[in-house]
N, C-alpha and C positions, 0 to 999 in steps of 0.2 A: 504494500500500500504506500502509494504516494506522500511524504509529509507537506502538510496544508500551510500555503503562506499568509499567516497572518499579521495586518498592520493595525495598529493603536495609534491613531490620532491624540496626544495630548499625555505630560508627561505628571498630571498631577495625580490624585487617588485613585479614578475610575481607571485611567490607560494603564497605570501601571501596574496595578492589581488585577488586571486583566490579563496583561502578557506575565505575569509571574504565572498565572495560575494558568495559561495556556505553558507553558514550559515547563509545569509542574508535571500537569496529567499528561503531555507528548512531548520529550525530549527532543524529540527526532524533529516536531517543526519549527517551521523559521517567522522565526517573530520579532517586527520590526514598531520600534516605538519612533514618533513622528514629533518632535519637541520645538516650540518656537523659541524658547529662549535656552539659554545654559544652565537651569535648574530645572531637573527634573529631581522630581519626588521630594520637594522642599514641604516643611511646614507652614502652611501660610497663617495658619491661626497662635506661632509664633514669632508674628514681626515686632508686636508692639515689646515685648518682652525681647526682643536686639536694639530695639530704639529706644528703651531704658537704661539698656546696660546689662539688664541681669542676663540676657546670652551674649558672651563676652565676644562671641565671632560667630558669622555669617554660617559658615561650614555647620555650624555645630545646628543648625536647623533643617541638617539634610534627613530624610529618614534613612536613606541610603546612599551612600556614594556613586556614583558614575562608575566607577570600575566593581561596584558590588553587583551594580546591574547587568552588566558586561559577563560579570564572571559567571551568569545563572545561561549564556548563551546567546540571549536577546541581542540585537541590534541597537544602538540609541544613535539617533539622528538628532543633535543635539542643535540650534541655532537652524532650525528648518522647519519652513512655513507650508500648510499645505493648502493651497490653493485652488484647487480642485476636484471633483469627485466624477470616474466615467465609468458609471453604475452597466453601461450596458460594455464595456470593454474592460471593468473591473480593473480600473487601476488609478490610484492616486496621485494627480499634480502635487511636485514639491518644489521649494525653491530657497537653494541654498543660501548665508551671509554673503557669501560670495557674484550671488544673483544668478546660479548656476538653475536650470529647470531641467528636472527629472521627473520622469513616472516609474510607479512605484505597483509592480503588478498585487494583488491580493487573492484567495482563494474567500476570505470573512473580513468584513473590515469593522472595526469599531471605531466609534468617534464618544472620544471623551475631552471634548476641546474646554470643558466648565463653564464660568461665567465670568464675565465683565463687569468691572464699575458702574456704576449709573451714575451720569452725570445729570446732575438737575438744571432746569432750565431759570439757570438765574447767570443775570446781566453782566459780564466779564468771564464767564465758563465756558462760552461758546461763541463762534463765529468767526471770522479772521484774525481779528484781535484780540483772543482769547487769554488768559492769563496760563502760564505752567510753570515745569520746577525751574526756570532758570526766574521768576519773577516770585518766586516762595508759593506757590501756592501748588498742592498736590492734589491729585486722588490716591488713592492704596490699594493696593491686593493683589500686587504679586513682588518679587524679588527686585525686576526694574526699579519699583516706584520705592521700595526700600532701600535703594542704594541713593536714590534723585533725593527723598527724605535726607538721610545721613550727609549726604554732601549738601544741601542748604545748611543744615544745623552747626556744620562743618565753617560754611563759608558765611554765613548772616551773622553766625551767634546771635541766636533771638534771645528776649527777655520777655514773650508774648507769645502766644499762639492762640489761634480760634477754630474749634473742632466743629462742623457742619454735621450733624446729624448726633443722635447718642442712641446707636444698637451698641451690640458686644463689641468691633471694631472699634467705634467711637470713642466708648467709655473703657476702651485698656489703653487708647492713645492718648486718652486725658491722663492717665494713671502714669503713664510712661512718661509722658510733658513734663509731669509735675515732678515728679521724679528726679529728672535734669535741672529742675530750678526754675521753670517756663512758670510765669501766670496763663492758665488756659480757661477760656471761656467757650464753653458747649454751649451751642444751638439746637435747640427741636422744635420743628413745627406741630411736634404733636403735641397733647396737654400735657406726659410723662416722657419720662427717659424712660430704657428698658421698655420701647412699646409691645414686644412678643411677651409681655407675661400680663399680668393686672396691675392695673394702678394704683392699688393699694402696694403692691411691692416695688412698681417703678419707683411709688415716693418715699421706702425706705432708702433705694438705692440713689436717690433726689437729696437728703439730708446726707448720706454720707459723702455725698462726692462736694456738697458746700459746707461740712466740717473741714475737711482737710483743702479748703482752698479754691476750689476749680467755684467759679462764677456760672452759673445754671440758667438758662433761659427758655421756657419751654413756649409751647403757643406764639414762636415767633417763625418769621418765615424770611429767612436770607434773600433781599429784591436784587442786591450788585458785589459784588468783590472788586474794587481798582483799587488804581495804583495812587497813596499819597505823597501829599506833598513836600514830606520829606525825603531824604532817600533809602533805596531800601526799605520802603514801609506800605502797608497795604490797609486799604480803609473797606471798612466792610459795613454795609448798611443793610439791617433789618428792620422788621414793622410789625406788632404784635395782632392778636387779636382782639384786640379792646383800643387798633388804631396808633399806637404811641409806635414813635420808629425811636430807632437805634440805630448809634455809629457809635464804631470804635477803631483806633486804629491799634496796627498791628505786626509783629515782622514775618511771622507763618499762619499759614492757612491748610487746615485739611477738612477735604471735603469727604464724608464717607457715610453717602446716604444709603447705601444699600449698593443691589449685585444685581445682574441681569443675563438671563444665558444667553450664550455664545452660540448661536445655529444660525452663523451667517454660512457657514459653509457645507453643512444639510442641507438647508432650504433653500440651495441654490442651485443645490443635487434634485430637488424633487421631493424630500423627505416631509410629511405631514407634522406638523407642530400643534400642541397641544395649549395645557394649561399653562399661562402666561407664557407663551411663545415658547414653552421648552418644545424640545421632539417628543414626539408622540410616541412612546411604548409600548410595549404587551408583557405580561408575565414574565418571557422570559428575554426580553431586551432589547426584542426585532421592532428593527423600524420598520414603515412601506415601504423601505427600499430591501429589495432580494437580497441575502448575503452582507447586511450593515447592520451593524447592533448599537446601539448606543449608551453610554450610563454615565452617573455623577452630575453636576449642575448643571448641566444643559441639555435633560430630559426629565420627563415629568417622573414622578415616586406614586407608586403602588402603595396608602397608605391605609392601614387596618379599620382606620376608624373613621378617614376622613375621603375614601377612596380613591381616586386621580387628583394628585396637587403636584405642587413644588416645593421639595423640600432640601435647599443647596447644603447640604449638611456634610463633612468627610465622611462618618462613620456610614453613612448612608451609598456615601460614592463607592465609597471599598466593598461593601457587601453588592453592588450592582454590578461592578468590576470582575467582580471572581465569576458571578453567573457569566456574566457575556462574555469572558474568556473561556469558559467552560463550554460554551453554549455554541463557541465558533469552530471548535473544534466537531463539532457534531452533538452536542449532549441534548438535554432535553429537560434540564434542571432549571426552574420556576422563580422567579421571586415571591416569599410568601404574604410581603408586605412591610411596611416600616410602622412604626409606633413611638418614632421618636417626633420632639416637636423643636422651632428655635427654642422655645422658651426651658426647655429641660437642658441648655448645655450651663456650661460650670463657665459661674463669673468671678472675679475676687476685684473690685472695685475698689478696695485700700489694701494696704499690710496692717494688719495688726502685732502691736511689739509683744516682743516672747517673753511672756511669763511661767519662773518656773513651775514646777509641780510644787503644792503642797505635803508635806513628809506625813505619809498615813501613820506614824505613831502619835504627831497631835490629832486633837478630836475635836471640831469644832463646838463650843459653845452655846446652846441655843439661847436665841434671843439678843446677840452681839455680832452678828452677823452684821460687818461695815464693807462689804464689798474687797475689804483687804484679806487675800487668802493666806499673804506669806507664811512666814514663821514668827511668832512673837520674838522678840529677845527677854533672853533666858537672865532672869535675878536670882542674887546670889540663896544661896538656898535658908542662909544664916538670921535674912532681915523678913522671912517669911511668918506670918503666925505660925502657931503651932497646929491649929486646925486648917490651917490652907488646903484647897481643894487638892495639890499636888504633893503635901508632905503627909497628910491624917490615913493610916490604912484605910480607912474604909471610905475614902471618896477619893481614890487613887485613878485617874481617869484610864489612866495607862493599864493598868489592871483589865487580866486578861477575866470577860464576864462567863459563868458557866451557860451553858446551852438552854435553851428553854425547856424545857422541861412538857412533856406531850402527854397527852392518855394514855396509860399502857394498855393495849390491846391482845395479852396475853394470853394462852390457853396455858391453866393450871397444871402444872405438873406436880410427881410424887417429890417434896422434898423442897419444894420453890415459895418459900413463905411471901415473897413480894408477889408474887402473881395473886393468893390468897389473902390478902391483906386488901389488895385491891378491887378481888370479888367479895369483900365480907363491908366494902365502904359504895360501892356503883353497882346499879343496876345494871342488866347486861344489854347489850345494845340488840334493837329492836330487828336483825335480824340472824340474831344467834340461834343456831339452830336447821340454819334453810341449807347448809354447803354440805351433805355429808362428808366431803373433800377435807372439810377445817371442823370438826365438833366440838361445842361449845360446852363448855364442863356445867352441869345444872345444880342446882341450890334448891334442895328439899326440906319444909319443916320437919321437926324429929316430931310424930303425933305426940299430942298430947299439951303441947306451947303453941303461943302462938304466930300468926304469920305474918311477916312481914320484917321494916329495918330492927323495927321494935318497938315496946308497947307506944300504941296511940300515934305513927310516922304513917299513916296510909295505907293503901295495898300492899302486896308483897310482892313480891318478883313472878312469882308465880300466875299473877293475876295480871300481870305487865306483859311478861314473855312467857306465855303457855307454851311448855314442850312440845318437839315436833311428834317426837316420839311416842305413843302408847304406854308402854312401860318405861321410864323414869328409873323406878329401883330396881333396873338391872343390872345396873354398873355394880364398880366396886367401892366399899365406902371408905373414906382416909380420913386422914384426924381430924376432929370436926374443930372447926376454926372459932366458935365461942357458943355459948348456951341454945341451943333449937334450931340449928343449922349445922350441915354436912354436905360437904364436896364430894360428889361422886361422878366418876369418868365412865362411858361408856365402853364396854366391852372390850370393839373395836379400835380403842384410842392405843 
């Protein structure tokens, strides 16, 4: 049998998780990843965390190396663009750094090309005189716009920034800003920050990002971005809903209102699009086009609960990736569906300082509880009263306490004065008698006394828990435990 040539479009979660998993289940085919830029398989949900500082280098945000990918047998077409799709000749336009044009034959192709920035349609973002990074002002989301970042910060040394939008990007580049020493001022035109969750939670996460600093502006909507009239500075004008505008100037700008798929090069193929323009999928990854699969942000998500949406998420793009790699090779393995949502990924919008543990041999206090967990400091033992809670044996906190103390649930044995001590003071419980598995030792008045705990306490036990048994005195009788009562065990005990 022939090995199957397959190409992956796109070098982020979905393409690459696809041709791993094509090279997994068939050694023998040749699988070719199709990359526009020099990072394949970066984390992109770790930029704001290198534009902080806490990752000390770029590399260190690869999930894999370039020669780790290499080394599994795949192809990587690193800084190559692919520009077209010939669904009926089955082979891929590419064009190299160099501006070299190749086709690229395929037996399955997948396109995991993800999503693009959205750029919002406000005054200095667009058009011929549009502002970018060499005028401070970015968009973000991929490894490009983190380098254009780092070299403004490099080359402006700002003491400002103004973050356009506040989802999860947003608000870790606010965190990251601040971090650096940047006063940052977040804009949202919506009434919360954190809009994919409730606004009772956005406005936790609204108080803590104007505790530690960052200026908060919601229900406002960014009309212009130019250039002021100082130099090197950027004047940004917004306008609320209740009418009041705003300016501020500033030396960075990051605009990061969201993401949008990338199916400029599907849909130019013929491929049907779906929910909010992504491509249109089936269970197991196929597009309308014969022999093209597509997965990751720039196709729609199979979702459990909320059925055809979009859901740009990585853990989402990796589980679509392995199917449609699977799925090229010939398989017939389904996606079952996703259940995740934006608003379930993990944010940390401050650091909070490290506090140690408290040492479990102090014991707290109750009713002095001051929010302070440390350790007390310790006074000399000399200037203590005498009954001080820590010097008197009997209120020694540190003192190890005995166990609590249960109902004993015993069956009487020949010889076991505590098991008898305990049926000469408790009634037996209301279903002794029913196991033959476990039998309950029975308490018979001796004739002639009378029944019960003792003169004038109520019924007796007898009257309480009537034997299961017919005959009673057939057991054998042992030393009767005080005046008109005797323990006798059945037979079978």
């Amino acid at each position: 049998m022939a090995s199957k040539r397959i190409v992956a479009i796109g070098g982020s979660d979905a393409g690459i998780s696809a041709a791993l998993r094509a090279r997994e289940l068939d050694p023998d085919s040749e699988v070719t990843v199709v990359v526009a830029d020099a990072y394949p398989n970066f984390s992109i949900c770790g930029i704001p965390y290198y534009v902080s500082g806490e990752v000390d280098h770029w590399s260190n945000l690869a999930h894999r190396t370039l020669a780790d990918l290499k080394a599994t047998g795949m192809q990587v077409r690193t800084n190559t663009l692919a520009t077209g799709i010939d669904v009926s000749g089955k082979r891929v336009l590419v064009r190299d750094s160099a501006g070299w044009i190749e086709e690229l034959p395929y037996d399955a192709l997948i396109v995991g090309t993800g999503a693009v920035s959205a750029r919002p349609p406000i005054e200095g973002l667009s058009g011929p005189d549009a502002l970018g990074p060499a005028d401070g002002v970015h968009l973000l989301h991929n490894m490009g716009d983190t380098f254009a970042v780092m070299q403004s910060i490099a080359a402006r040394n700002p003491k400002a920034a103004v973050v356009i939008g506040a989802g999860y990007i947003g608000l870790e580049m606010a965190e990251a800003l601040t971090t650096r020493g940047l006063h940052v001022t977040q804009i949202e035109a919506l009434p919360e920050v954190l809009p994919t969750v409730d606004r009772e939670l956005g406005a936790l996460v609204h108080d803590e990002l104007t505790t530690h600093g960052v200026e908060v502006l919601t229900n406002t909507q960014v009309s212009g971005v130019g250039r002021a009239p100082a130099d090197n500075q950027l004047l940004v004008q917004a306008t609320g809903t209740d009418g009041k505008t705003f300016t501020q100037v500033t030396d960075l700008v990051l605009v990061v209102v969201g993401v949008r798929p990338d199916t400029t090069l599907a849909a130019t193929a013929g491929a049907r699009l779906g929910v909010k323009g992504a491509i249109d999928v089936d269970e197991y990854m196929r597009t309308s086009l014969p022999d093209v699969y597509a997965a990751g942000d720039c196709a729609v998500t199979h979702h459990r609960l909320l059925g055809k949406t979009w859901l740009p998420l990585g853990t989402t793009a990796h589980k679509q990736g392995r199917i449609a790699g699977e799925n090229a090779l010939g398989g017939t393995r389904w996606f079952a569906g996703s259940l995740g949502t934006p608003g379930g990924q993990g944010l940390r919008p401050r650091r909070r300082p490290h506090r140690p543990a408290r040492p479990r041999s102090r014991r707290r206090q109750p009713g002095l509880d001051t929010g302070d967990h440390r350790e007390p400091p310790r006074r000399p033992q000399g200037v203590l009263p005498r009954r001080h809670p820590d010097l008197h044996p009997r209120h020694r906190r540190h003192r190890k306490r005995p166990p609590a103390r249960r109902p004993a649930r015993r069956t009487a044995k020949r010889g076991d004065l505590q098991a008898r001590r305990h049926l000469r003071h408790r009634a037996l419980p209301r279903h002794a008698g029913r196991h033959p598995q476990r039998t309950r030792p029975l308490l018979h008045p001796t004739p002639g006394l009378p029944v019960g705990r003792g003169p004038g306490r109520g019924a007796g036990m007898d009257e309480r828990t009537p034997p299961r048994r017919a005959a009673p005195h057939a057991g054998r009788p042992l030393t009767s435990l005080s005046a008109g009562y005797r323990v006798c065990l059945p037979q079978n005990h």
